[in-house]
N, C-alpha and C positions, 0 to 999 in steps of 0.2 A: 269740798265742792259747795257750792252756795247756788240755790234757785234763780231761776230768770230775772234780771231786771225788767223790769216790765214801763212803761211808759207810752202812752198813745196820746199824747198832749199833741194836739194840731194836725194829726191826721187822719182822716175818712179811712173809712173799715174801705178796704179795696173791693171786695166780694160783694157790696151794693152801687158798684159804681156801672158795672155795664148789665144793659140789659140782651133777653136771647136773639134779635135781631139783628146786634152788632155782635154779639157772639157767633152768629151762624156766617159771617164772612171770615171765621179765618178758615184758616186751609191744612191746620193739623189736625193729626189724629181724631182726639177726643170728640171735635163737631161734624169732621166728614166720615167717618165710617160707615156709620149707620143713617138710614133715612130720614130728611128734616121732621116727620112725626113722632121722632123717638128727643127726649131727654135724655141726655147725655150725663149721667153721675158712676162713670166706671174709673176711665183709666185714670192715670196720674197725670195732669194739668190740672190747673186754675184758671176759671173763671175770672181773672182779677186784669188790671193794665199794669204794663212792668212800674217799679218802682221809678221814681224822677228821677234819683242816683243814676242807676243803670242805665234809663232814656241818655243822660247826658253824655255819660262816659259813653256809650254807643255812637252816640252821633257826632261825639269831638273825633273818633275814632275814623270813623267814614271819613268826617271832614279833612283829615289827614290821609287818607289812604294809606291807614295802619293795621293793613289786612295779612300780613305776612304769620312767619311761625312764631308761634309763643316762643317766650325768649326770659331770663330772670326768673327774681323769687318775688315777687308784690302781692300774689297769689297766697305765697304759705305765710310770709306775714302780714299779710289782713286777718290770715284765718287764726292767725299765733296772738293778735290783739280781739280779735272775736271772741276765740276760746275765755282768753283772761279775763275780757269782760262779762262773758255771760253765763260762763261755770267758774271761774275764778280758777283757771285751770292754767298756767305759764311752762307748761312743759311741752310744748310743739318747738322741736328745734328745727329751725327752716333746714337744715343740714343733711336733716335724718330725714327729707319727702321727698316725692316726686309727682311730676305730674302726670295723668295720667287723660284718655279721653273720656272716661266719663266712669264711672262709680262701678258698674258690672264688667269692664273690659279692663277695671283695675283689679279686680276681684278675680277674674283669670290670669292676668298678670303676676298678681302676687299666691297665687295655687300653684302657677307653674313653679313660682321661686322655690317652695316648700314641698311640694309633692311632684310627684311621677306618673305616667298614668298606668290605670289599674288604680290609684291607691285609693283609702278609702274620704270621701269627705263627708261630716256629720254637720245636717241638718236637724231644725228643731220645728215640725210642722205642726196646726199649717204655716207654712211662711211663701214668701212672695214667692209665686213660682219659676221664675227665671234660675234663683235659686238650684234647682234641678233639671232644666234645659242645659244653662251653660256648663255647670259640672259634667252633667252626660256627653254633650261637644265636646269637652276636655279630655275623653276616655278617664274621666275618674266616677269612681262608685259611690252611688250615695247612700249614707247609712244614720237612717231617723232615728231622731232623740225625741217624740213627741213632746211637746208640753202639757203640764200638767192640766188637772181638771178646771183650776181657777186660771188658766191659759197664761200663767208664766211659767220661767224655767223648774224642769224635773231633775233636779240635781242626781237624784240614786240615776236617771233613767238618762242622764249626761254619762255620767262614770259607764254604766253598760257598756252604751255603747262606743266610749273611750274603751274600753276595754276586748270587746269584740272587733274595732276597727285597729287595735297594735298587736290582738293576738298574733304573732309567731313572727313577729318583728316587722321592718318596714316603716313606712313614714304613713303619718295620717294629719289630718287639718280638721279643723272647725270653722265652719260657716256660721258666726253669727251677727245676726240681725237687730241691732241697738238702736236707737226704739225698735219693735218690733213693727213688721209689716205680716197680719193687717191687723192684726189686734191693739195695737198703738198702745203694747206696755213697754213702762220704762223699767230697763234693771235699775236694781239698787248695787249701791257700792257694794254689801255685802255678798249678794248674789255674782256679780261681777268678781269680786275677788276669791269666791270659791269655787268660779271657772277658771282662774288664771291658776287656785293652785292644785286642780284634778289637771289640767293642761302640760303644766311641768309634773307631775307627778307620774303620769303616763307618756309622753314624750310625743303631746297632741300640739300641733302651731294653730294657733288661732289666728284667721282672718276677721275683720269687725267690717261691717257694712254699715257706718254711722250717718248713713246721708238722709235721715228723717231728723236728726239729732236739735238743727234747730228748731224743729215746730214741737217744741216741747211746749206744754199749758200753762199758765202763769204760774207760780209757786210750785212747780214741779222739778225737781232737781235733775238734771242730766247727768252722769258720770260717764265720760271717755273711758273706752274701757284701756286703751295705754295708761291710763292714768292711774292706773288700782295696783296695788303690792303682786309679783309675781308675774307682774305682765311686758316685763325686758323685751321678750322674745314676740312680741305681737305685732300684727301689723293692723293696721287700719285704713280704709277710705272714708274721706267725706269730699263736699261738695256744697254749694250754694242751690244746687239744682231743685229740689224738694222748695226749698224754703222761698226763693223768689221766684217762681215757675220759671225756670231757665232751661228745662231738658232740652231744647231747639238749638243752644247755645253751649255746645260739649265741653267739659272739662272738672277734673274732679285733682285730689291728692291724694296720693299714697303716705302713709306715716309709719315710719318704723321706731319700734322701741330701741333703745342702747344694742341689745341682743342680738338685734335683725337688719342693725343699721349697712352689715358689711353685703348680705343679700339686695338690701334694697338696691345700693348703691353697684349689683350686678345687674341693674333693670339695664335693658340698651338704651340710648341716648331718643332714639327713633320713635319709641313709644311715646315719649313725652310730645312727636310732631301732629301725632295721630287726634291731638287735643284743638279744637280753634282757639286762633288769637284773640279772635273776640267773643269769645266764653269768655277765656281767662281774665278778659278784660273786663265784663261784667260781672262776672264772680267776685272778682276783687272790689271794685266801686259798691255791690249788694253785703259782702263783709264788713265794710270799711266805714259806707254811708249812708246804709238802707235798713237799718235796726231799727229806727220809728216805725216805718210801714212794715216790717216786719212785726214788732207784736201790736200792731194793729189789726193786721193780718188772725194774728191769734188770739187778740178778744173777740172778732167773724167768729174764725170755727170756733169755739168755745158755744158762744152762741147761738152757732146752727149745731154742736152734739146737743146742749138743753132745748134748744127747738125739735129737733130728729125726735128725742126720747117723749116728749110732750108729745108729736105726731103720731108716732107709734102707738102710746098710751092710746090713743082716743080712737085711731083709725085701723089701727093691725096691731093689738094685744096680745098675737099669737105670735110675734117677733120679738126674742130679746136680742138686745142689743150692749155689745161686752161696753164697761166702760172701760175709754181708754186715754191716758196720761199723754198723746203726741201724737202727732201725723194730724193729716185732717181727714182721716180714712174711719172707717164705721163698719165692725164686723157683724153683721148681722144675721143670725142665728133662727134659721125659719123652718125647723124638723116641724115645731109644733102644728105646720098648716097641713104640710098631707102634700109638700110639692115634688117630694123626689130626691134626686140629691143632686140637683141644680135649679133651684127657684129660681134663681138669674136669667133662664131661659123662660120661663114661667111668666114674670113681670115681662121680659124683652115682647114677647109674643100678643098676651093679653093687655097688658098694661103701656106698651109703646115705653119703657124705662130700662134705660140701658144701666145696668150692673156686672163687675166684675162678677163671674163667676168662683162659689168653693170652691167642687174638685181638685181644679189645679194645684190649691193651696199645698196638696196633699192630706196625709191623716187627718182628721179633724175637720176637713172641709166639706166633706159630703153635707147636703143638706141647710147649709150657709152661702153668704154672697156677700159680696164686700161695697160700699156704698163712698162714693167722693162727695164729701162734704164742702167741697170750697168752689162752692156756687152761692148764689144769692139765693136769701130766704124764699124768695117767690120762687125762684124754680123748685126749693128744696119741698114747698108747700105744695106744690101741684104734682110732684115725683110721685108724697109719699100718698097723695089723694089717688093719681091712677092705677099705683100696684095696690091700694086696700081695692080700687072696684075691678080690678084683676082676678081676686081668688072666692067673690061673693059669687 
């Protein structure tokens, strides 16, 4: 695997192009929930305008009245020329995907293929909470691998729980989260390959949820986890979705190794309807023709995690905040003030700043809140200004 090509030659960091006034007319999530006095730095959206690629392919789209079901592969190989180009990674066989509608409804899609319910699935917390919403929907059990104290993988504390979740036989899975959400660590190849061979060694199927995969930091190196020695039998999701704020616009891929190709290939045809045609049409055009604005995209957050960590420094000293390799997500670690074990409510109340809440994260999250960084410096400047005069 080889680190990001990186290149922002001719185009504007997106994340300073709009300001909150044009922000507050859209009409998703992240700006309408809460009331126009609150800044909005929780859920997953960007602050940014979609890439021009994607405007265009959109709008040729329209202009065609090319609204119907997704249909073909242009989708797994854009993503199959992506990969090669930005991990140096040529093992996505269009052959071996599927499409699915969006990265969490692949993730019970492909649980159902491998497990049963009752059976057990292992989480490594905190991690995004859905995480154990949708397991629990699925009648399957969830059973934590914490991460360790420097908040990546606990290998002894993997094997455990591999091991408590195949006691007395039965099928079990693993839910992992590459990059991690919210901590925004990257496994390494090593790490990665000594989960694929505790995984065969206990007769655990790994699922990968890779869809933070492209917002990895300049010179940080990604590793697919299909892509590591002993990982035949895995499967994985990715998506365009994280990387060009597309979640509006559903559709994701399922990726089976050699191992899993004959399961994949048991998905029904039906699920792949449940995807819009025009995602998959933007996805494809954001893989294919939007890699400038994209690590543009990630010299911004780059920028606002060394602006965040500067902020905190001077203004709320009593917050550390993990560093992290990917996502534009910020875990921010606030026991030290005395809030509780949701500060997120804390800032929302006193401070008008909307944050994801710890708790949900699970283990680990008491006492934490998770902060969205891909806004413009000025709102990031004036967020971290109202929750420091929140807890004076």
């Amino acid at each position: 695997m080889t680190s990001n090509p990186h290149d922002t030659a001719g185009e504007p960091d997106p994340l300073r192009a709009l300001d909150p006034e044009r922000l507050r007319r859209r009409t998703s999530m992240k700006w309408r929930t809460y009331p126009e006095d609150v800044l909005p730095l929780w859920v997953a959206e960007m602050d940014v305008p979609l890439a021009p690629p994607v405007v265009r392919a959109l709008t040729d789209a329209l202009a065609l009245g090319d609204t119907g079901y997704p249909a073909g592969t242009a989708y797994a190989e854009a993503l199959a020329g992506f990969a090669a180009r930005r991990w140096g990674w040529d093992g996505i066989a269009v052959e071996r995907t599927a499409i699915v509608p969006d990265v969490m409804l692949g993730v019970v899609e492909m649980l159902g293929l491998v497990t049963g319910p009752g059976d057990p699935v292992i989480v490594n917390p905190p991690v995004y909470p859905p995480f154990f919403t949708f397991v629990a929907h699925m009648d399957r059990r969830v059973v934590e691998a914490p991460l360790g104290a420097d908040l990546r993988l606990d290998l002894a504390a993997l094997e455990e729980a591999f091991v408590r979740a195949t006691t007395g036989g039965g099928r079990a899975a693993y839910l992992l989260c590459s990059p991690h959400n919210p901590t925004g660590t990257v496994h390494t190849a090593a790490e990665l390959a000594a989960v694929a061979e505790l995984a065969e060694r206990h007769g655990v199927r790994v699922v990968a949820d890779e869809i933070h995969a492209p917002l990895v930091a300049p010179g940080v190196t990604f590793v697919p986890y299909p892509s590591v020695p002993g990982a035949d039998r895995g499967l994985s999701l990715m998506s365009a979705s994280k990387g060009w704020n597309l979640p509006g616009l559903k559709a994701a891929l399922a990726l089976a190794g050699p191992g899993a190709a004959a399961e994949l290939a048991g998905l029904p045809e039906e699920v792949g309807h449940g995807a819009s045609h025009l995602g998959v049409i933007a996805h494809t055009a954001a893989l294919r023709e939007a890699t400038g604005w994209l690590d543009a995209l990630l010299t911004g957050i780059r920028d606002n995690r060394r602006l965040l960590v500067d902020l905190l420094a001077e203004h709320l000293p009593g917050i550390r905040v993990h560093p992290a390799e990917a996502t534009y997500l910020a875990w921010l670690d606030c026991r030290a003030l005395g809030l509780g074990d949701d500060p997120a409510q804390v800032f929302l109340d006193r401070g008008r700043v909307a944050l994801t809440a710890g708790p949900p994260f699970g283990t680990g999250g008491a006492g934490h809140a998770r902060l969205n960084l891909a806004t413009s410096p000025d709102i990031l400047t004036e967020a971290v200004r109202r929750m420091a005069a929140a807890v004076k």
